[in-house]
C-alpha positions as semicolon CSV with decimal commas, in nm:
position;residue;x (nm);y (nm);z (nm)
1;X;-12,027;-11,782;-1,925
2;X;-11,920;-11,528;-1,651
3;X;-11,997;-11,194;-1,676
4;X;-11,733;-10,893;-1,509
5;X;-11,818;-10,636;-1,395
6;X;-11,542;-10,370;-1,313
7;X;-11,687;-10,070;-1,073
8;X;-11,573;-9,728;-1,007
9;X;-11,794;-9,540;-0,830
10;X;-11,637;-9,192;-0,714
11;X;-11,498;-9,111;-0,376
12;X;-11,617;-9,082;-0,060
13;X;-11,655;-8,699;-0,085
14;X;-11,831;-8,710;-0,457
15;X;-12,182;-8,626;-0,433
16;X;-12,243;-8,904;-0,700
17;X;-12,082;-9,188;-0,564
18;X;-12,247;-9,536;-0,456
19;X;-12,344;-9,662;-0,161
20;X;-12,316;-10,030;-0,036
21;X;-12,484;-10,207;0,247
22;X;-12,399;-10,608;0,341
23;X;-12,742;-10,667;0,447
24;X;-12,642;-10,805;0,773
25;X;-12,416;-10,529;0,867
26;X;-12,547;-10,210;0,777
27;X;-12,237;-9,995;0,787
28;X;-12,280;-9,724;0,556
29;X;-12,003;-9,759;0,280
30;X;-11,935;-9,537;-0,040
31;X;-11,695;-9,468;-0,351
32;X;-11,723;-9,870;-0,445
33;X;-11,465;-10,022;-0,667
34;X;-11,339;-10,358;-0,758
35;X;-11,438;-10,648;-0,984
36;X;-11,760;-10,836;-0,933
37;X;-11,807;-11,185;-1,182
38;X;-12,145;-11,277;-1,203
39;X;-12,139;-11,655;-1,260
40;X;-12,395;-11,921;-1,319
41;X;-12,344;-12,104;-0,995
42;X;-12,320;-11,766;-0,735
43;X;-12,081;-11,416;-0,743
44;X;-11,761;-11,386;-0,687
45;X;-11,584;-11,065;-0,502
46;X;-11,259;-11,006;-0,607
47;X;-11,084;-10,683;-0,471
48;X;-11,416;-10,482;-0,401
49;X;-11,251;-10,157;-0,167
50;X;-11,552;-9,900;-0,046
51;X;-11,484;-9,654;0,182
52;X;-11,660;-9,504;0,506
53;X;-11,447;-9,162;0,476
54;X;-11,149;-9,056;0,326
55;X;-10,966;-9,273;0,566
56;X;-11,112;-9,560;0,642
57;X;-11,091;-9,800;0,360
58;X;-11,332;-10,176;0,358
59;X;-11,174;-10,458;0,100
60;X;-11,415;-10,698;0,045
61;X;-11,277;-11,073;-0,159
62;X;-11,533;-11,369;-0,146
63;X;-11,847;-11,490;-0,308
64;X;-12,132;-11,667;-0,247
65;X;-12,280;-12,003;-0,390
66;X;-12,601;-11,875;-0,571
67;X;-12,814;-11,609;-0,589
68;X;-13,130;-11,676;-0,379
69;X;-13,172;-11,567;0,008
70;X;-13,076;-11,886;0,115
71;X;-12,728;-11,869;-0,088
72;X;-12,435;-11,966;0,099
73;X;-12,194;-11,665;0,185
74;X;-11,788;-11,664;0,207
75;X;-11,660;-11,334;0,227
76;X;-11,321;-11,209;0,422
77;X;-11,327;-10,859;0,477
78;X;-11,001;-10,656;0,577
79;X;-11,062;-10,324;0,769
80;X;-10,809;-10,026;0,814
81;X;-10,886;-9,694;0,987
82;X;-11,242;-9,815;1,130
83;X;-11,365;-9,512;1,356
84;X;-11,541;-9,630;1,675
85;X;-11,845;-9,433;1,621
86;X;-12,192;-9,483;1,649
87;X;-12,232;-9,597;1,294
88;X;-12,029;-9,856;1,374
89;X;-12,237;-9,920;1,680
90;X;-12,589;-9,924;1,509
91;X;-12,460;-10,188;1,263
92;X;-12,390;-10,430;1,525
93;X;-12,687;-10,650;1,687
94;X;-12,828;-10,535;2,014
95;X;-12,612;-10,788;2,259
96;X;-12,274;-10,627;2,076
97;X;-12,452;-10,278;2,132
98;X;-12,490;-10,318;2,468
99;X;-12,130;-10,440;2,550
100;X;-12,033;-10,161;2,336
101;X;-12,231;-9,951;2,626
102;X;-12,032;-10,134;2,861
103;X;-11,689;-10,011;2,707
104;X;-11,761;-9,706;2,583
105;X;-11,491;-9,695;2,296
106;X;-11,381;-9,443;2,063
107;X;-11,106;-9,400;1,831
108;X;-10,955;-9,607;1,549
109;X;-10,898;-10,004;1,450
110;X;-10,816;-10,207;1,156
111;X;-10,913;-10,586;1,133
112;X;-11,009;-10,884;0,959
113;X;-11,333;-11,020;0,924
114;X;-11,439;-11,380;0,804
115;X;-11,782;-11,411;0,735
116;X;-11,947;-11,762;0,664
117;X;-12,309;-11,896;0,603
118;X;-12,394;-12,210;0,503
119;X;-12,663;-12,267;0,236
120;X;-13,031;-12,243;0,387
121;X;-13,258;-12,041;0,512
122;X;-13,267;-12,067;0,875
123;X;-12,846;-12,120;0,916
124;X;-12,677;-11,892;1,152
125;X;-12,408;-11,695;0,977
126;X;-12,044;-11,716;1,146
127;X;-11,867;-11,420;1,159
128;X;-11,448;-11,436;1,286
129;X;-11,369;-11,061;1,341
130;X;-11,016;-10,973;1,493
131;X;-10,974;-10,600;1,567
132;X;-10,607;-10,442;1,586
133;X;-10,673;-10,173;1,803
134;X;-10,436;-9,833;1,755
135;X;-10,434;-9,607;2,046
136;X;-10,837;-9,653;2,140
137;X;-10,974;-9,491;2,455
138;X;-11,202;-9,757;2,663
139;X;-11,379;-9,683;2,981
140;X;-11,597;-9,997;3,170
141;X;-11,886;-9,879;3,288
142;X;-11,851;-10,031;3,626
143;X;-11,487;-9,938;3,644
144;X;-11,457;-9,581;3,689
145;X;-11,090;-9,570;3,568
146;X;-11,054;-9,497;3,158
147;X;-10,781;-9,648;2,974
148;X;-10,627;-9,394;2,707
149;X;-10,364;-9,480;2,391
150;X;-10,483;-9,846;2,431
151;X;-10,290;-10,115;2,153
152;X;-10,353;-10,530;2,109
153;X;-10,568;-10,748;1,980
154;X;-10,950;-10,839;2,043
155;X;-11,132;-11,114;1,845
156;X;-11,516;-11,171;1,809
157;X;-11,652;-11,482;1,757
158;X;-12,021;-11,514;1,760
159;X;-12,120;-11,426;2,044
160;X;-11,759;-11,472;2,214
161;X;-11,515;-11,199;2,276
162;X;-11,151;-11,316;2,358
163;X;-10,880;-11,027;2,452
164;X;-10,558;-11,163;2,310
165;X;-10,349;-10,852;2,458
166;X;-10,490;-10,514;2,531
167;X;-10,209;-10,273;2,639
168;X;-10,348;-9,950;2,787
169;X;-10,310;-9,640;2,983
170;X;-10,436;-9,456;3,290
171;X;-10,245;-9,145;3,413
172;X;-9,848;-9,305;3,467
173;X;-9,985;-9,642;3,492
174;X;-9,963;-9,913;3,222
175;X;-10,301;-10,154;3,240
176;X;-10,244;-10,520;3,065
177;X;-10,589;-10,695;3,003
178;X;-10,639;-11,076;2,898
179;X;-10,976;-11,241;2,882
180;X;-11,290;-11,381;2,752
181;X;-11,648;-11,233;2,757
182;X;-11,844;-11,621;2,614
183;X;-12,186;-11,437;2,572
184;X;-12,178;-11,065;2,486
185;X;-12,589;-11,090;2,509
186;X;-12,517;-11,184;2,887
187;X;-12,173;-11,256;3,075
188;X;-12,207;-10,865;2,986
């Protein structure tokens, strides 16, 4: 037998609405909604949409393989309107903070993230995130030149951070950045 269960929990400005947590990524989420089918062998996902504020929007389709701690996890989750703030930053683990420090970020991406454990109980969890950045301000730390309206595409994998295309500005010139960063705990 599998069991639906349809949610609609408010919006993010109503007082009353739920929030949601992905235990390893605590980025505060409200006004849930979607369909959730509890199943003998694990849950399944399907179209869950919670939202960080009125414009920034989470959909969340996967499932996982059981219901115990050491349940394998296969979840995709699509971003759009992500602020770069420090809840953002908080959720992340320490090495990703302190690049983050590095940077110095701020303003708005979408992206996709892939997120995939194994079953057990010591198994690393892979995450796949690819960021679409839309105009975001960056300034390096040991760069003293900020890059404004910045556009491309950044991907994070573990603990690997590849710059596809990252098209910004400083005053009338145009800055293109390619690269990789292969340990954000430490090429950083």
């Amino acid at each position: 037998p599998v069991v639906t269960v349809i949610l609609d929990c408010g919006t993010p400005d109503d007082d009353l609405a739920v929030d949601f947590k992905y235990v390893n990524f605590a980025y505060p989420t409200r006004a849930v909604s979607g369909r959730v089918e509890i199943r003998p062998g694990g849950a399944r996902l399907i179209g869950l949409e919670c939202h960080t504020a009125p414009s920034t929007i989470l959909r969340v389709d996967g499932g996982t393989d059981g219901y115990e701690r050491d349940a394998a996890v296969d979840l995709r989750v699509d971003v759009e309107g992500m602020a770069l703030n420090d809840d953002l930053k908080y959720a992340l683990d320490p090495g990703a903070q302190r690049a983050w420090d590095l940077f110095e970020p701020t303003g708005l991406v979408d992206g996709i993230a892939r997120i995939h454990r194994p079953r057990g109980l010591d198994v690393a969890e892979v995450d796949d995130v690819t960021i679409l950045c839309r105009k975001i301000h960056l300034r390096f730390r040991n760069f003293p030149y900020a890059l404004d309206d910045c556009v491309g595409e950044i991907q994070f994998f573990g603990k690997e951070i590849h710059v596809k295309h990252l098209t910004g500005r400083h005053g009338d010139a145009e800055v293109r950045l390619r690269g990789d960063i292969f340990d954000i705990s430490g090429d950083t």
